[in-house]
N, CA, C, O and CB atoms as a CASP TS submission, in Angstrom:
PFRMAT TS
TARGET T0000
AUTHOR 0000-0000-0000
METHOD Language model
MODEL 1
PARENT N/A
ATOM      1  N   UNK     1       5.048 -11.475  -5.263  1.00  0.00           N
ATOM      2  CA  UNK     1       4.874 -10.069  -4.959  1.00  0.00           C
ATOM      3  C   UNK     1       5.567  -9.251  -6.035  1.00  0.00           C
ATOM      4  O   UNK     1       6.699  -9.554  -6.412  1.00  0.00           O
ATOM      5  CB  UNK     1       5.427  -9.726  -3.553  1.00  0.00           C
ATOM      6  N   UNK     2       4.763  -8.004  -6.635  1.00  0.00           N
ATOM      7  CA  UNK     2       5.355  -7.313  -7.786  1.00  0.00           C
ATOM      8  C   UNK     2       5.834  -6.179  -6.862  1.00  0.00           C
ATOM      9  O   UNK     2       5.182  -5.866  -5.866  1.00  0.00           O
ATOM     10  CB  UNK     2       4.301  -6.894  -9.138  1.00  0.00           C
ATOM     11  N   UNK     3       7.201  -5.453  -7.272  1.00  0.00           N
ATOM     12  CA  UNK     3       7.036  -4.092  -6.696  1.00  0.00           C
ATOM     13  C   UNK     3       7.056  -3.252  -7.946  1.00  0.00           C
ATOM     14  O   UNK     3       7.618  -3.618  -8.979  1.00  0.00           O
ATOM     15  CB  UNK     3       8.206  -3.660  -5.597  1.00  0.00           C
ATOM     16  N   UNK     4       6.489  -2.240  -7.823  1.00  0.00           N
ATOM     17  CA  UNK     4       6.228  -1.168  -9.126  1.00  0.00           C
ATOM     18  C   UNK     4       7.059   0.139  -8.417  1.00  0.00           C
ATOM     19  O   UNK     4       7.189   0.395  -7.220  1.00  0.00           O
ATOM     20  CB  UNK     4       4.196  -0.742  -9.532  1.00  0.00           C
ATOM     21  N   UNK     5       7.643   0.969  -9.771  1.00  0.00           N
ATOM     22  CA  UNK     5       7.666   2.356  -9.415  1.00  0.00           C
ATOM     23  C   UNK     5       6.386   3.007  -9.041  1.00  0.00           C
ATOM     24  O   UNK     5       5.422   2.604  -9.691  1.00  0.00           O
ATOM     25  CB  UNK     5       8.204   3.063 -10.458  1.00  0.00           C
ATOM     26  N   UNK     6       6.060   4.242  -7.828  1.00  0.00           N
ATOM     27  CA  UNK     6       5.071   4.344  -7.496  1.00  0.00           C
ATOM     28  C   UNK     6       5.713   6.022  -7.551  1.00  0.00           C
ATOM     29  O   UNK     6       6.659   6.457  -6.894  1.00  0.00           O
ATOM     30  CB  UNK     6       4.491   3.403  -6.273  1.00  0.00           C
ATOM     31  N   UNK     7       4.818   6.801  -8.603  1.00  0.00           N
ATOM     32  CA  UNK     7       5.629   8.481  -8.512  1.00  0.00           C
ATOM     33  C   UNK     7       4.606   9.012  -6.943  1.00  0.00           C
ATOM     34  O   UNK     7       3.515   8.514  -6.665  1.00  0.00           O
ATOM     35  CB  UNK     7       5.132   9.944 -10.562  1.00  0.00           C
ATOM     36  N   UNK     8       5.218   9.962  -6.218  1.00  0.00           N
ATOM     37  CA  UNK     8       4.817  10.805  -5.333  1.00  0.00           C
ATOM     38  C   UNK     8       5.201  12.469  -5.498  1.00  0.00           C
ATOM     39  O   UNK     8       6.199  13.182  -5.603  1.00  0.00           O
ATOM     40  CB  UNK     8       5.321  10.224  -4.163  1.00  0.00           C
ATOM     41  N   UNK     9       3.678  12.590  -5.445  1.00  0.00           N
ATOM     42  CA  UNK     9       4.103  14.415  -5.812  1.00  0.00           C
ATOM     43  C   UNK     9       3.653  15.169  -4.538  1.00  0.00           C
ATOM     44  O   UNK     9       2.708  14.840  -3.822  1.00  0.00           O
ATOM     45  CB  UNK     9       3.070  15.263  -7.374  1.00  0.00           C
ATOM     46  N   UNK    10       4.540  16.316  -4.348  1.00  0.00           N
ATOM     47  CA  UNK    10       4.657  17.034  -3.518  1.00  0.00           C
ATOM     48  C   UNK    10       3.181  18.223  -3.244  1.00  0.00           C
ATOM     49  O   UNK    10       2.793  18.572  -4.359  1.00  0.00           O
ATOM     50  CB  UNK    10       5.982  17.530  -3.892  1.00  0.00           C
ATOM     51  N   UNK    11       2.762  18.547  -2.694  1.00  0.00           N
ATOM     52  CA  UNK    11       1.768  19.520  -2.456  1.00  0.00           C
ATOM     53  C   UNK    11       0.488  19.002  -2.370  1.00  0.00           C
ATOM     54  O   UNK    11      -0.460  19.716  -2.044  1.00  0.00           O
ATOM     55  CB  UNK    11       1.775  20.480  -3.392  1.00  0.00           C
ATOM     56  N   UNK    12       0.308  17.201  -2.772  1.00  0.00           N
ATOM     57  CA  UNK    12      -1.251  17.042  -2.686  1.00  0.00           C
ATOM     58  C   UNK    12      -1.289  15.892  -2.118  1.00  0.00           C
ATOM     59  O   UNK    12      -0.280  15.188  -2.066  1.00  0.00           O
ATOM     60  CB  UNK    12      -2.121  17.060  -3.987  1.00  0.00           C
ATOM     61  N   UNK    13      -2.768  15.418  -1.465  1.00  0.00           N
ATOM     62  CA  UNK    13      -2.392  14.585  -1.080  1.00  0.00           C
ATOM     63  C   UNK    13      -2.287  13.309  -2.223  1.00  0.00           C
ATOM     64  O   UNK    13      -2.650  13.498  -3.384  1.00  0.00           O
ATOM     65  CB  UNK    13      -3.076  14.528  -0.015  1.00  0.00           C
ATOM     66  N   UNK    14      -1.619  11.667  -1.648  1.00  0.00           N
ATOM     67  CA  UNK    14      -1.442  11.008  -2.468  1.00  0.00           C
ATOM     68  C   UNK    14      -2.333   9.484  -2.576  1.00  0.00           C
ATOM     69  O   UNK    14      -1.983   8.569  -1.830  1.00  0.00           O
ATOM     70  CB  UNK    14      -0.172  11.020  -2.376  1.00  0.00           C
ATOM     71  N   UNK    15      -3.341   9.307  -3.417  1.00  0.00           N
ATOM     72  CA  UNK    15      -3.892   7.952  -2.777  1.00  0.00           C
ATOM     73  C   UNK    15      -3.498   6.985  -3.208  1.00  0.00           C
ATOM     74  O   UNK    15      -3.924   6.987  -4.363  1.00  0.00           O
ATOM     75  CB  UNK    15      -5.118   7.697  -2.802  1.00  0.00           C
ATOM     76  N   UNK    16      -2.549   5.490  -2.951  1.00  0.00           N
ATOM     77  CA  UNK    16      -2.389   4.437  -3.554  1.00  0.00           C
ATOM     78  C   UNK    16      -3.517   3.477  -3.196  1.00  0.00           C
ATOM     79  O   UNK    16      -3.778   3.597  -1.999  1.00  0.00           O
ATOM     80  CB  UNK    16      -1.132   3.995  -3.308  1.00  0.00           C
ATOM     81  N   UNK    17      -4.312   2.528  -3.826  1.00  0.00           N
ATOM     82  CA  UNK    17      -5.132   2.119  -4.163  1.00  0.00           C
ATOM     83  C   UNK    17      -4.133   1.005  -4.319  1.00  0.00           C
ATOM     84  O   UNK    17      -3.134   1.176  -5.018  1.00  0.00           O
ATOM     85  CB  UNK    17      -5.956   2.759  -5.041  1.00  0.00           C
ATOM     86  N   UNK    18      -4.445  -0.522  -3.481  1.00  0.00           N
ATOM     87  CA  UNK    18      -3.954  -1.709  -2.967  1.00  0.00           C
ATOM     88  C   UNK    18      -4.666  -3.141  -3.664  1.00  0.00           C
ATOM     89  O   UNK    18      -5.833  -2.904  -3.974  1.00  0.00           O
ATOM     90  CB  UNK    18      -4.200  -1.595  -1.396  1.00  0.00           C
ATOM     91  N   UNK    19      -4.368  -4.147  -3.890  1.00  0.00           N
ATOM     92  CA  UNK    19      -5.087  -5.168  -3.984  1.00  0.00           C
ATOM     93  C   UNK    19      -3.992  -5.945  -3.591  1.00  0.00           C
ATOM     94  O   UNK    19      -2.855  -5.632  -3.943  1.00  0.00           O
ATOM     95  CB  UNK    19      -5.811  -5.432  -5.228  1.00  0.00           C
ATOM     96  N   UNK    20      -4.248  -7.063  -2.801  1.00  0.00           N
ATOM     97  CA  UNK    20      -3.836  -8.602  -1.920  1.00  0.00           C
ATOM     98  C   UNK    20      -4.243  -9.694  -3.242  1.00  0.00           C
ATOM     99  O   UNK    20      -5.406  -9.988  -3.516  1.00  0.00           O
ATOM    100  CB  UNK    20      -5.128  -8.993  -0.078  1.00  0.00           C
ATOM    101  N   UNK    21      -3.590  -9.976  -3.640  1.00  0.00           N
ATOM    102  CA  UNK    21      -3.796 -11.473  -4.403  1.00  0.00           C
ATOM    103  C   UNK    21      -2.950 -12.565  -3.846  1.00  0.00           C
ATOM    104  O   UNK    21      -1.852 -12.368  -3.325  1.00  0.00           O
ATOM    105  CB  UNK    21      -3.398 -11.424  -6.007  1.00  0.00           C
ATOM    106  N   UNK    22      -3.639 -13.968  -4.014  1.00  0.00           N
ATOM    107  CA  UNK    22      -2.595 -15.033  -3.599  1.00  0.00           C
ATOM    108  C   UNK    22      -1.854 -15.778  -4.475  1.00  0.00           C
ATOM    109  O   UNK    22      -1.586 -15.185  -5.519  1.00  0.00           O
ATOM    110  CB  UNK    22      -3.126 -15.947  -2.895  1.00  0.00           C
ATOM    111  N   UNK    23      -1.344 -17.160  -4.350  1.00  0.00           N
ATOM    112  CA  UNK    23      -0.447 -17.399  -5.740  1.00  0.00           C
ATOM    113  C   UNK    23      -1.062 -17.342  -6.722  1.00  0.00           C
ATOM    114  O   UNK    23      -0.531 -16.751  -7.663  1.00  0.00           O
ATOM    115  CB  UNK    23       0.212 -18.577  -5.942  1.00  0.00           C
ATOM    116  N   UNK    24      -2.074 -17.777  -6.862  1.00  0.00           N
ATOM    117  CA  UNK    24      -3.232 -17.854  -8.115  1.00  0.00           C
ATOM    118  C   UNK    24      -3.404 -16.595  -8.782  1.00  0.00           C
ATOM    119  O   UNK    24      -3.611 -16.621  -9.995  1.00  0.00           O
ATOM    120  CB  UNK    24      -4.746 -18.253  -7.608  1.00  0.00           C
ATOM    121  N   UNK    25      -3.352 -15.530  -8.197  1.00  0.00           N
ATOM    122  CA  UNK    25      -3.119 -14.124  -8.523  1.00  0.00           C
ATOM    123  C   UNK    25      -5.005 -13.886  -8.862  1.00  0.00           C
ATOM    124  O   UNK    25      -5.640 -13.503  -9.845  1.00  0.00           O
ATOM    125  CB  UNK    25      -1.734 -13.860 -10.102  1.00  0.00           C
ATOM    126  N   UNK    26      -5.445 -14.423  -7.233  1.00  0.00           N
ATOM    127  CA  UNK    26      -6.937 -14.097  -7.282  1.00  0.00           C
ATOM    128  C   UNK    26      -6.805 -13.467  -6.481  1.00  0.00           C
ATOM    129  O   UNK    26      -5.709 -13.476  -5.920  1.00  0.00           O
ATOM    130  CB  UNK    26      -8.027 -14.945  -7.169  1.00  0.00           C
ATOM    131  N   UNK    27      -8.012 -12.463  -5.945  1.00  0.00           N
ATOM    132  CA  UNK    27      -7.874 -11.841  -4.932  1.00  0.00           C
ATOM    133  C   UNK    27      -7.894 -12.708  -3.432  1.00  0.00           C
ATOM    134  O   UNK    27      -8.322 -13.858  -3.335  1.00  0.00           O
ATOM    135  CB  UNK    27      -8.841 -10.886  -5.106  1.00  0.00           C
ATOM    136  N   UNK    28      -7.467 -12.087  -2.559  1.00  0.00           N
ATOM    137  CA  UNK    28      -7.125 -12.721  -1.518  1.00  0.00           C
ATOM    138  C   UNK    28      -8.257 -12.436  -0.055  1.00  0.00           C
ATOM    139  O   UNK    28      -8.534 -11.242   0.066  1.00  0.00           O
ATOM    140  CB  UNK    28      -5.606 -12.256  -1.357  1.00  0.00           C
ATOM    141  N   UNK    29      -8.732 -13.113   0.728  1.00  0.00           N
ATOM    142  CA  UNK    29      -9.335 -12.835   2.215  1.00  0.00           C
ATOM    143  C   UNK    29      -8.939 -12.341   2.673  1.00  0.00           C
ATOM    144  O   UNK    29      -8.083 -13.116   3.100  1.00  0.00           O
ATOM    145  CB  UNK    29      -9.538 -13.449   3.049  1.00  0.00           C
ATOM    146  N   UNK    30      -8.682 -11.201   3.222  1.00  0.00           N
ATOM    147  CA  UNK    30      -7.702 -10.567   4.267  1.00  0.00           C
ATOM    148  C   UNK    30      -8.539 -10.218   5.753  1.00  0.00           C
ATOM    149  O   UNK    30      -8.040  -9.494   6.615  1.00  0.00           O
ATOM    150  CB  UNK    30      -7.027  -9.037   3.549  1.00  0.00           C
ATOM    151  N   UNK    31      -9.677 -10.759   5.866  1.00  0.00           N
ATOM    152  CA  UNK    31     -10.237 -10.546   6.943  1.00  0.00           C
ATOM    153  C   UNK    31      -9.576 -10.549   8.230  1.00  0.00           C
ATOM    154  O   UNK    31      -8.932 -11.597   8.219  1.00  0.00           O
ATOM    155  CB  UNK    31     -11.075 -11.258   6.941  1.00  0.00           C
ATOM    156  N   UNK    32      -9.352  -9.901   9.454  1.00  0.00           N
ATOM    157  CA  UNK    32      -9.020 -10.091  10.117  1.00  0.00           C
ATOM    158  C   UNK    32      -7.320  -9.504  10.070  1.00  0.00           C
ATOM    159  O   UNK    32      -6.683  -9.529  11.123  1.00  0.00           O
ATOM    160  CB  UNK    32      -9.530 -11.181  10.216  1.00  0.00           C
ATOM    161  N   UNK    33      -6.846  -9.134   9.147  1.00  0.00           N
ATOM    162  CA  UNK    33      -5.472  -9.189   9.050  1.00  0.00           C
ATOM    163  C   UNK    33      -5.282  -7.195   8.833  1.00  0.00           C
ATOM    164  O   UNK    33      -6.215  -6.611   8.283  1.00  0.00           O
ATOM    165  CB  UNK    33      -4.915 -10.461   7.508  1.00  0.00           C
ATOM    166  N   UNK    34      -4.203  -6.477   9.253  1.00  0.00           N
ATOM    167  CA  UNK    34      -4.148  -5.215   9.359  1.00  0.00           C
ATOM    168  C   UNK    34      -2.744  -5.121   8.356  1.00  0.00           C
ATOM    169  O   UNK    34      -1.597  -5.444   8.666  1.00  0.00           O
ATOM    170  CB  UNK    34      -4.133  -4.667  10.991  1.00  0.00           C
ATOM    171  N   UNK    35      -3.122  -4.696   7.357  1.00  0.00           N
ATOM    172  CA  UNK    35      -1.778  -4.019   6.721  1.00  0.00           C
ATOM    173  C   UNK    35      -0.787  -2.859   6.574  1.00  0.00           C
ATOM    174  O   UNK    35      -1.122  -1.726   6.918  1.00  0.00           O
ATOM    175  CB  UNK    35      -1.922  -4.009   5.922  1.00  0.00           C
ATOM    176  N   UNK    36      -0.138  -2.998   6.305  1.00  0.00           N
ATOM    177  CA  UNK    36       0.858  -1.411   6.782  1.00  0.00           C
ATOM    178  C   UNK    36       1.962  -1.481   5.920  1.00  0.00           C
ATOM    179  O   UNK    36       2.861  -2.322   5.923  1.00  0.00           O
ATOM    180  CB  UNK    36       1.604  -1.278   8.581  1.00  0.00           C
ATOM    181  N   UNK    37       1.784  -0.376   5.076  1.00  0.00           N
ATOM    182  CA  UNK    37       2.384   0.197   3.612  1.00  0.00           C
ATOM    183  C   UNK    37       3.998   1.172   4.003  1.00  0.00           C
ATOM    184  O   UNK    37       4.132   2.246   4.590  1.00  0.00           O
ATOM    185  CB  UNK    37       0.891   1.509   2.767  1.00  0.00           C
ATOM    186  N   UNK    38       4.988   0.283   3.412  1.00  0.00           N
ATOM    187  CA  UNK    38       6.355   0.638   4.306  1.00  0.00           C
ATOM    188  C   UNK    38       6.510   1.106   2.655  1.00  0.00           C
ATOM    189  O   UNK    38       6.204   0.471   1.646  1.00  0.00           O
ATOM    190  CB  UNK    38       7.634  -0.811   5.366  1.00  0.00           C
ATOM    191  N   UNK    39       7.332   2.989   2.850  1.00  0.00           N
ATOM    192  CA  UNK    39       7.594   3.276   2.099  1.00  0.00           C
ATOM    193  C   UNK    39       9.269   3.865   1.558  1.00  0.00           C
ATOM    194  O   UNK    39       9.588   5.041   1.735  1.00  0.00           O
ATOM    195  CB  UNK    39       6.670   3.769   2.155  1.00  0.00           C
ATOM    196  N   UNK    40      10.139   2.937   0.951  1.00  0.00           N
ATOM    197  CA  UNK    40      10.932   2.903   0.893  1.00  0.00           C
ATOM    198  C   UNK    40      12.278   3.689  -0.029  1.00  0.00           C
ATOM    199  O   UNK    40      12.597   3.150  -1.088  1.00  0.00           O
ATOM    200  CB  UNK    40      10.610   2.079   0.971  1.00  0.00           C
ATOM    201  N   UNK    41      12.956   4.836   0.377  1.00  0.00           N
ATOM    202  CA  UNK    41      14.470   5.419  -0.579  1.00  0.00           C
ATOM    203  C   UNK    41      14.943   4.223  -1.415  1.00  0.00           C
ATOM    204  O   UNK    41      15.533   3.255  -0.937  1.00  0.00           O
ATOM    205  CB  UNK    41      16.025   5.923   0.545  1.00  0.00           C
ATOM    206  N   UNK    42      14.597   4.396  -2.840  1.00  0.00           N
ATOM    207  CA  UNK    42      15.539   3.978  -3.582  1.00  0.00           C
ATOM    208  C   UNK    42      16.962   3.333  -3.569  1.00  0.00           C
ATOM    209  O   UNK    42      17.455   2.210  -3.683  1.00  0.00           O
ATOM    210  CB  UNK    42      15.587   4.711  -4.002  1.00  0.00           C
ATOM    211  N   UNK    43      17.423   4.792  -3.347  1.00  0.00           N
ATOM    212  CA  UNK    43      19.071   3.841  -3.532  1.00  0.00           C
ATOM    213  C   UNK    43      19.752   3.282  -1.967  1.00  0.00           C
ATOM    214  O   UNK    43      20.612   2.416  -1.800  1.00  0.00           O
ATOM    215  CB  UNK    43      20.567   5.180  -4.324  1.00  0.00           C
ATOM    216  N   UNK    44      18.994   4.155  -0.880  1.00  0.00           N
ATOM    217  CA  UNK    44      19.962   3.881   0.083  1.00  0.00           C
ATOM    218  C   UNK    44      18.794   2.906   1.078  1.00  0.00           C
ATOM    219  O   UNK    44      18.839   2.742   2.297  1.00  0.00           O
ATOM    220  CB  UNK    44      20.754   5.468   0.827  1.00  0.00           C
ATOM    221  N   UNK    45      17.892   2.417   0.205  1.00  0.00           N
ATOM    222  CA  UNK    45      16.753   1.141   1.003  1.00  0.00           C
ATOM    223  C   UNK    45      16.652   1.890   2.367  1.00  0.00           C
ATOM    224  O   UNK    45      16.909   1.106   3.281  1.00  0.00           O
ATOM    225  CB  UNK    45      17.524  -0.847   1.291  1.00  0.00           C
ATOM    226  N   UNK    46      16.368   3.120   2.799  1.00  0.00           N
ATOM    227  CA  UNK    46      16.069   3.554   4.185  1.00  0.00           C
ATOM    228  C   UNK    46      14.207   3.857   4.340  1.00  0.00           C
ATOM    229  O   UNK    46      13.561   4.513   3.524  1.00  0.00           O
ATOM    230  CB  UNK    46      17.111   5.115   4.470  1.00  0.00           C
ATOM    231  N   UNK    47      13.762   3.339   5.309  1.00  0.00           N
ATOM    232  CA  UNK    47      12.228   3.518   5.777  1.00  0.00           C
ATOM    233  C   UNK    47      12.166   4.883   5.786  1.00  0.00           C
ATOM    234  O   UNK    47      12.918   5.553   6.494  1.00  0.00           O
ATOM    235  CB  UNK    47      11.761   2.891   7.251  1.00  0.00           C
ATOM    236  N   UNK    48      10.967   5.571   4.739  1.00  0.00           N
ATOM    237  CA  UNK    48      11.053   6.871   4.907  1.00  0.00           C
ATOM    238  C   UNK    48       9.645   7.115   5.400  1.00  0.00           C
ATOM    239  O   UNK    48       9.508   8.072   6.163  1.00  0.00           O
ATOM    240  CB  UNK    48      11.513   7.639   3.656  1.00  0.00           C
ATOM    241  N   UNK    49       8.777   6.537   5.146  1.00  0.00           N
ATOM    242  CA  UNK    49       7.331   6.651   5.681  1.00  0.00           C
ATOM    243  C   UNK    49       6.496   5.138   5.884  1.00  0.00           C
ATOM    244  O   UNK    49       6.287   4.447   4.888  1.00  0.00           O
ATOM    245  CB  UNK    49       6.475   7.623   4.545  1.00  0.00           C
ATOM    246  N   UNK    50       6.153   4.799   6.910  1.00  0.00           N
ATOM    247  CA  UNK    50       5.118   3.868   7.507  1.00  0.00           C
ATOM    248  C   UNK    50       4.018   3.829   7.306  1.00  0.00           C
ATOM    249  O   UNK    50       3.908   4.446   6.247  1.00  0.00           O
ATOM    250  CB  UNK    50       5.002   3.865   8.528  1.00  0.00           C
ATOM    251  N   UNK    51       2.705   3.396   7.712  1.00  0.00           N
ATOM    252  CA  UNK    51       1.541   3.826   7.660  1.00  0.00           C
ATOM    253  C   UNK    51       0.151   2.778   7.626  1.00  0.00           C
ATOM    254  O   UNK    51       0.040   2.281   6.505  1.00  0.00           O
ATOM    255  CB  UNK    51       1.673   4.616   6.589  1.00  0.00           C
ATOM    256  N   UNK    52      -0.676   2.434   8.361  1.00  0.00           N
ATOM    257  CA  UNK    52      -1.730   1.721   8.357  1.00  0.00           C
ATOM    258  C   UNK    52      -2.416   1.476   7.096  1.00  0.00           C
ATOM    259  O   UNK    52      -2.834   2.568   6.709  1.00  0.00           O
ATOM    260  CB  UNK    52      -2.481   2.222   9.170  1.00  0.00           C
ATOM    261  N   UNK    53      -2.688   0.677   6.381  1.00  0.00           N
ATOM    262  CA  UNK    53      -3.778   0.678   5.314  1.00  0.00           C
ATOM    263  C   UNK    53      -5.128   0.888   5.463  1.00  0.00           C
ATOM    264  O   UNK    53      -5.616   0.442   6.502  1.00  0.00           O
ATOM    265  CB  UNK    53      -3.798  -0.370   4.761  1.00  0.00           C
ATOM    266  N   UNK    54      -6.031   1.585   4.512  1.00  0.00           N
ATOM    267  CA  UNK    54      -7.583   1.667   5.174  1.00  0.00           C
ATOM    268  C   UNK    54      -8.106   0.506   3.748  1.00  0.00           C
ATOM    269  O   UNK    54      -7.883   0.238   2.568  1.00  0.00           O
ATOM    270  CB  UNK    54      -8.562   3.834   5.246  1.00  0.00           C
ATOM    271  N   UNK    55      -9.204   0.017   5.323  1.00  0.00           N
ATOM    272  CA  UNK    55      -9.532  -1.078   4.672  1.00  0.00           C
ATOM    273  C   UNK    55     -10.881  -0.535   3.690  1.00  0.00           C
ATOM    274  O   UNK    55     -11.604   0.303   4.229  1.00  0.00           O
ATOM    275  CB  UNK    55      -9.821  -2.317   5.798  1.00  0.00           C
ATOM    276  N   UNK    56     -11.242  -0.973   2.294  1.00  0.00           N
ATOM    277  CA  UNK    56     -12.251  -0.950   1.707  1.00  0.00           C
ATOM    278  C   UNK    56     -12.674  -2.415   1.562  1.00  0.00           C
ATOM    279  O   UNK    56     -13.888  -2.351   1.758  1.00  0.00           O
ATOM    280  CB  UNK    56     -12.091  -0.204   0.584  1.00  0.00           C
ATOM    281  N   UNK    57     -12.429  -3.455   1.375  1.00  0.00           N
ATOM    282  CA  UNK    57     -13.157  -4.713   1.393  1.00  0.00           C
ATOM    283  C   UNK    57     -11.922  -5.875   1.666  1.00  0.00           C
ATOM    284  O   UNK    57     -11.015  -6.063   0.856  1.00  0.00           O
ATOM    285  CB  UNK    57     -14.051  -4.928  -0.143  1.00  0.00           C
ATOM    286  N   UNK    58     -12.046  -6.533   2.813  1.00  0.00           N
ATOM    287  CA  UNK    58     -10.974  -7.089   3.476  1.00  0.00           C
ATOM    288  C   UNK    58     -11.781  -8.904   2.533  1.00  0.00           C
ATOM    289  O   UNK    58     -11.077  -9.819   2.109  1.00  0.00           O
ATOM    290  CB  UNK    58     -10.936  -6.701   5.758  1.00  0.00           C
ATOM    291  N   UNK    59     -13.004  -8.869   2.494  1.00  0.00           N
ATOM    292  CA  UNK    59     -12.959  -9.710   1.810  1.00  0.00           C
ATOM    293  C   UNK    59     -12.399 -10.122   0.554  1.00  0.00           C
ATOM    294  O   UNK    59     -12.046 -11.255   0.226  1.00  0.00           O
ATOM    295  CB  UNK    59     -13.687  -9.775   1.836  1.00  0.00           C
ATOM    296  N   UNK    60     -12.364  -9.039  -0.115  1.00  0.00           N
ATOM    297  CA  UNK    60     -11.627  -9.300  -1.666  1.00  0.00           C
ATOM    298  C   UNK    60     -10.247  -8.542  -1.422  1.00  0.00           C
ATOM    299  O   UNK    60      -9.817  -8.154  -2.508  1.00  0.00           O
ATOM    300  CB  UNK    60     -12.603  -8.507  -3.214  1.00  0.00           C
ATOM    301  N   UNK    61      -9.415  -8.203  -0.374  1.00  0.00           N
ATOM    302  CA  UNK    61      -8.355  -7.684  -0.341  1.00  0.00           C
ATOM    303  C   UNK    61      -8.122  -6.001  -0.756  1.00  0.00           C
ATOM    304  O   UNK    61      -7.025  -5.465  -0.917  1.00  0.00           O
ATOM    305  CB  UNK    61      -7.721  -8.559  -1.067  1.00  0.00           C
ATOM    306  N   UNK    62      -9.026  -5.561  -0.838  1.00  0.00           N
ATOM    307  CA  UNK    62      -8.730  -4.144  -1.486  1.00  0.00           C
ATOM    308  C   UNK    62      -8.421  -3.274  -0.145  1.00  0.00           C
ATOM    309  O   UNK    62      -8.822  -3.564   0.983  1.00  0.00           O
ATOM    310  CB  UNK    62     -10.166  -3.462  -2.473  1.00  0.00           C
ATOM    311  N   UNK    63      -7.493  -1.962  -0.555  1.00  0.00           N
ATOM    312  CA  UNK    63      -7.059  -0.854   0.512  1.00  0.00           C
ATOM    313  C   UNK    63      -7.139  -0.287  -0.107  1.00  0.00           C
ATOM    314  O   UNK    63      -7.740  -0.387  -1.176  1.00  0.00           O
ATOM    315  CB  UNK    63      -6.017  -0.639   1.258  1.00  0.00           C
ATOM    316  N   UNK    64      -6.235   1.015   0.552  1.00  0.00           N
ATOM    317  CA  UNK    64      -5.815   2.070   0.245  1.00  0.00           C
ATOM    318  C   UNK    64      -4.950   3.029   1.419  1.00  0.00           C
ATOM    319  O   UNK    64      -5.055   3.093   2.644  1.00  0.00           O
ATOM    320  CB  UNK    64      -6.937   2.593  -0.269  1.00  0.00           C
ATOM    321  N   UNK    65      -4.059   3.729   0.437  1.00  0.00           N
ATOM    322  CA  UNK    65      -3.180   4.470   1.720  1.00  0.00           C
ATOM    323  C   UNK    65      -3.004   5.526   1.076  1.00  0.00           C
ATOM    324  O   UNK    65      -2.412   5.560  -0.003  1.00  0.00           O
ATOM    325  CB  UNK    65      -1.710   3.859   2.331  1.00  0.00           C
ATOM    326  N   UNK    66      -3.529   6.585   1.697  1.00  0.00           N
ATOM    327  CA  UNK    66      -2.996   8.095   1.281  1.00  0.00           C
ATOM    328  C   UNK    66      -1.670   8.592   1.869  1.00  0.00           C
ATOM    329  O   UNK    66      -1.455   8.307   3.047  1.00  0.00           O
ATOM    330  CB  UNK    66      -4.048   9.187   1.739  1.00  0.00           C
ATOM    331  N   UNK    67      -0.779   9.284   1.211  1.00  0.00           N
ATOM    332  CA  UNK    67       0.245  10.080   2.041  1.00  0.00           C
ATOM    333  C   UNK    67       0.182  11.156   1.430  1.00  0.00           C
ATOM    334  O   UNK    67       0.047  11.394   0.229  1.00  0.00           O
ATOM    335  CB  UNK    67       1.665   9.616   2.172  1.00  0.00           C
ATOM    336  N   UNK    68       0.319  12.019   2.597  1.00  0.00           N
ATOM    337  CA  UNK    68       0.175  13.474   2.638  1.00  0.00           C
ATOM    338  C   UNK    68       1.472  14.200   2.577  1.00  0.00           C
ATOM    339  O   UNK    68       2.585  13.686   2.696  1.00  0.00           O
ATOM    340  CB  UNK    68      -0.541  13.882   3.856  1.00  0.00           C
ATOM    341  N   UNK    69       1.153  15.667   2.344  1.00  0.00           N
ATOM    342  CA  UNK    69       2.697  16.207   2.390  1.00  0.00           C
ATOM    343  C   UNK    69       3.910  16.173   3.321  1.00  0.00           C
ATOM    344  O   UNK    69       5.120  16.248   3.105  1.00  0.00           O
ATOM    345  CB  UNK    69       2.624  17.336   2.325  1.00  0.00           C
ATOM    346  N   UNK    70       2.880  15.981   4.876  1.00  0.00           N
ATOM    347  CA  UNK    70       4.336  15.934   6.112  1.00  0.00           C
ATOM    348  C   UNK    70       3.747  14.666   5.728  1.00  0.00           C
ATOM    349  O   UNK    70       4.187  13.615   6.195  1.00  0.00           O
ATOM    350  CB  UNK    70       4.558  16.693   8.114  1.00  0.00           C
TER
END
């Protein structure tokens, strides 16, 4: 699992765009499986936003999660 800096700007909404790969670093099946994008403070590691993933193709692993301003 990579984690990346991910910037978030204020006033619009925000779409992150997801892909599931497995060790092989192919895409992954995710059929059947519900993901949920935990979004995390930097320095003090506190849960600041939660949120369901929307599925675009659970066969090849792809999402997406928008966050909005609230």
């Amino acid at each position: 699992m990579y984690n990346r800096n991910i910037k978030i700007y204020r006033g619009v909404d925000n779409r992150i765009d997801l892909q599931v790969r497995n060790s092989d670093e192919k895409a992954a099946d995710t059929t059947g499986s519900t993901l949920v994008f935990n979004l995390v403070e930097r320095e003090t590691q506190t849960l600041v936003a939660k949120k369901d993933c929307v599925t675009v193709a659970a066969s090849t692993g792809k999402y997406y999660v928008t966050l909005t301003q609230s």
